[in-house]
N, C-alpha and C positions, 0 to 999 in steps of 0.2 A: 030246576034242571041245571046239571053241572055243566060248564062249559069246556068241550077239551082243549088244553092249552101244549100248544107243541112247544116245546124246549129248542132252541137253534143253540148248538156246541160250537163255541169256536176253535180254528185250526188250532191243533197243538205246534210247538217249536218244531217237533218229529217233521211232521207234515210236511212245513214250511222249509227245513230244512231238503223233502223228498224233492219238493218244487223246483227248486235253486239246484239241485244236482241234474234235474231231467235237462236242464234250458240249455247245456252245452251239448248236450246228446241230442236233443231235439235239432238245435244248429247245425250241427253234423249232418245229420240223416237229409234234412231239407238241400241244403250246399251238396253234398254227395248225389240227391236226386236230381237236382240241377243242373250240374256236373255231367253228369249220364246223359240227360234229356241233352243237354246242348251237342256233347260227343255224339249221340245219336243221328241228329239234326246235321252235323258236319258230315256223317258217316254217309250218310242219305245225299247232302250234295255233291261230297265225292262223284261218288259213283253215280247222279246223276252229268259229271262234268267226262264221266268217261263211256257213259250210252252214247253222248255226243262226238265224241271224239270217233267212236267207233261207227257212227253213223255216217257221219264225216270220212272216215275210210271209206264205207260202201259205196258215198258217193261217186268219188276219187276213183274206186277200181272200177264204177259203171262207165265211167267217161276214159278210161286207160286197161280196156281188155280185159278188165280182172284181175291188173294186177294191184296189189296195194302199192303206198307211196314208196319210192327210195329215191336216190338221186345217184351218181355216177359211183358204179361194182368196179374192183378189181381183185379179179378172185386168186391174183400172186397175196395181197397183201391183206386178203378177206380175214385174214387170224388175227388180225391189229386192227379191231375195230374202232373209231373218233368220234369224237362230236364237239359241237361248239366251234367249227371251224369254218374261215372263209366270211363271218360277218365284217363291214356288213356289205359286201359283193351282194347286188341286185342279183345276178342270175346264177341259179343254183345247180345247174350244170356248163355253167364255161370253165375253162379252163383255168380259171382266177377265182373261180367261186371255193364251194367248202372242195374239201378235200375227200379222194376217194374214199367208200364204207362208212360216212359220217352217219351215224343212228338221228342226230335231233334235226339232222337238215333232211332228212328222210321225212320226218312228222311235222316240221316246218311247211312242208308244200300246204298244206293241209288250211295253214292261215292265208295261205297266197292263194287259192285256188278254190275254196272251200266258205261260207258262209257261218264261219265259227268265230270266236274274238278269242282274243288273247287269256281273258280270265278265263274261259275253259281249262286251261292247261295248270291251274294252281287248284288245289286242294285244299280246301280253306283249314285243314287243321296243320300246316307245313307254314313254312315261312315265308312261302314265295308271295307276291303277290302281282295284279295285275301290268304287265309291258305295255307304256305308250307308246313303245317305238322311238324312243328318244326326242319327240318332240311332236307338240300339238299337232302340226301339218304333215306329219310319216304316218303311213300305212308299213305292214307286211311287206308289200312290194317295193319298199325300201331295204329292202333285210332277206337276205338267204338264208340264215339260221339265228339260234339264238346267240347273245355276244361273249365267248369262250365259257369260261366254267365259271366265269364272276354271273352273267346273263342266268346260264343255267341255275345258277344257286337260287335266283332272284326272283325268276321268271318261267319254272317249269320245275311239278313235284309228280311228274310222271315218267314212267321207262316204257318204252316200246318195244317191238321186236323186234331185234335186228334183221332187218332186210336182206344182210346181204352174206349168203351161204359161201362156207369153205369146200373148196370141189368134190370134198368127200361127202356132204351133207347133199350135193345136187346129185351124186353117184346114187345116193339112196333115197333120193325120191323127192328130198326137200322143197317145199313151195310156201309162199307164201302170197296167195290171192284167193278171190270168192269160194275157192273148191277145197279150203280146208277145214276140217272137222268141228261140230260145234264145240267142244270141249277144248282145243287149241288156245293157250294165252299170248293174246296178241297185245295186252297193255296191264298197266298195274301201277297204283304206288309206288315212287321212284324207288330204283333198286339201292340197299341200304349198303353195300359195299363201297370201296376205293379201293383206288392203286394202291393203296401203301400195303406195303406186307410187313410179316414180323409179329411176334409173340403179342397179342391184345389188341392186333389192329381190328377193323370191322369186318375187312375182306377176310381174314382168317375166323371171325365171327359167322359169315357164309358161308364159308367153304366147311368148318367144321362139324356143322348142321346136318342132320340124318333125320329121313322118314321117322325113324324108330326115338329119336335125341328125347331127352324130357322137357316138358313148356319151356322153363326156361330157356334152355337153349335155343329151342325154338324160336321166343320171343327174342334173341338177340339175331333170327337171321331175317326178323319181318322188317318191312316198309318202314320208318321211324314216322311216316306222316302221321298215324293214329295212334303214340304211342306204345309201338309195337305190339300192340293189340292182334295184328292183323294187318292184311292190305283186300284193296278191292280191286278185281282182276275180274278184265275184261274180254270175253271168252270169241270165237269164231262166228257165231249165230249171233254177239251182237249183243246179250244177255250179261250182266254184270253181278258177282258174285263178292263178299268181304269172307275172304276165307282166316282163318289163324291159322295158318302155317305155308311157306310158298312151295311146299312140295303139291302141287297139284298139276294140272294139264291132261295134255293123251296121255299120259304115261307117270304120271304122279312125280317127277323128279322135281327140282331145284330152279324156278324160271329165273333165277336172280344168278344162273350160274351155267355153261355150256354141260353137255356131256363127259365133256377132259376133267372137269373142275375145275375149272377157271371162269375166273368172274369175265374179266373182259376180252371176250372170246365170242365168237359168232359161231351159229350151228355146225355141227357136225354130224346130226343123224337126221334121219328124215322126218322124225316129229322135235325136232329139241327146238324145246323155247328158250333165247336169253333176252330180257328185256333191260334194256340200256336206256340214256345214263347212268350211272351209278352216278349216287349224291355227292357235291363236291366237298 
């Protein structure tokens, strides 16, 4: 009886050669998956640090009538909206504290009065990171806002809404407490514009952005926190969405931008979102 004998071929050079080309493609694809899964993972705590934020409002307007946060309006000067001002003044309405229309001392109360911490307010894919308050034994309630636009850089990768309406915006209805629409953005990814104007600044990066614009452009008027992927905006019911593109809300426009087209500018119509700071 003959025995079958299996023949085992060794690899040819071809082969060996196939092998050693795959191994940096293979590297690739693994590092690129991982890449993803981590962005993923950040994307998801985002927006988990702004259901809080947002919940944290609710609270806020349960114990103050309905209204969401703001600190002291003056609607001569409502078109010049601030932030980052009056740290670190304990009381965020005297007369030494922030300064009228300030957006981040508006979302500030929120730490003084609210059951949140400070790492809520950074986005772990942005640069900011957690605020001790200057020192082991400060709280919040050592601090009326955050500390001018070095703080903000530091210490906060989120925009709010500005609270506080231009008299034509309250002529038309504008409100900002429990009774507005779920689709309303009341928070987001720090808004990606600045002052600076002039041919390649960012704020002309925002303002020049259209519903209709192609990705790209698009991509240069999102949140810089994800890459400009996108940002995650924080809707009225409370509900948190990662949209690509900041044209959304009641009314699909620009929330990183008034209805004038200006960045830093407070409502003017009676759905218009602008959410502030813009990034230092």
């Amino acid at each position: 009886m003959k025995r079958l004998v299996i023949r085992r071929r060794g690899g040819t050079l071809c082969d060996l050669l196939v092998v050693v080309a795959l191994i940096p493609l293979l590297t690739v694809i693994v590092l690129a998956c991982g890449t993803h899964n981590g962005e993923g993972s950040n994307r998801t705590k985002c927006a988990s640090n702004l259901r809080q934020i947002g919940q944290a409002i609710q609270l806020y307007a349960n114990e103050n009538h309905g209204a969401y946060p703001r600190t002291r309006l003056d609607l001569a000067t409502a078109h010049q909206p601030t932030w980052g001002t009056g740290a670190p003044a304990t009381q965020p309405f005297a007369p030494d504290g922030p300064r009228p229309n300030d957006v981040t001392a508006a979302l500030f109360l929120l730490l003084r009065t609210q059951d949140i911490t400070s790492e809520v307010f950074t986005c772990p894919m942005s640069n900011a990171d957690k605020w001790d308050f200057d020192g082991a034994d400060k709280t919040a309630l050592n601090w009326s806002n955050w500390n001018g636009t070095t703080g903000i850089g530091q210490h906060l990768s989120y925009s709010y809404q500005d609270p506080y309406p231009t008299p034509e915006a309250v002529m038309k209805g504008w409100k900002l407490n429990t009774s507005i629409s779920a689709d309303y953005a009341v928070a987001a990814d720090i808004n990606p514009g600045t002052n600076t104007t002039g041919a390649g600044s960012s704020a002309q990066t925002v303002l020049q952005a259209t519903a209709s614009s192609r990705s790209g452009q698009i991509r240069g008027a999102n949140s810089p926190n994800h890459e400009r992927d996108g940002q995650n905006v924080l809707y009225g019911d409370g509900h948190v969405t990662f949209e690509q593109t900041p044209f959304v809300g009641v009314q699909a426009d620009n929330i990183y931008t008034s209805k004038s087209g200006v960045i830093a500018d407070s409502p003017v119509g009676g759905d218009d979102s602008v959410l502030l700071p813009t990034k230092p």
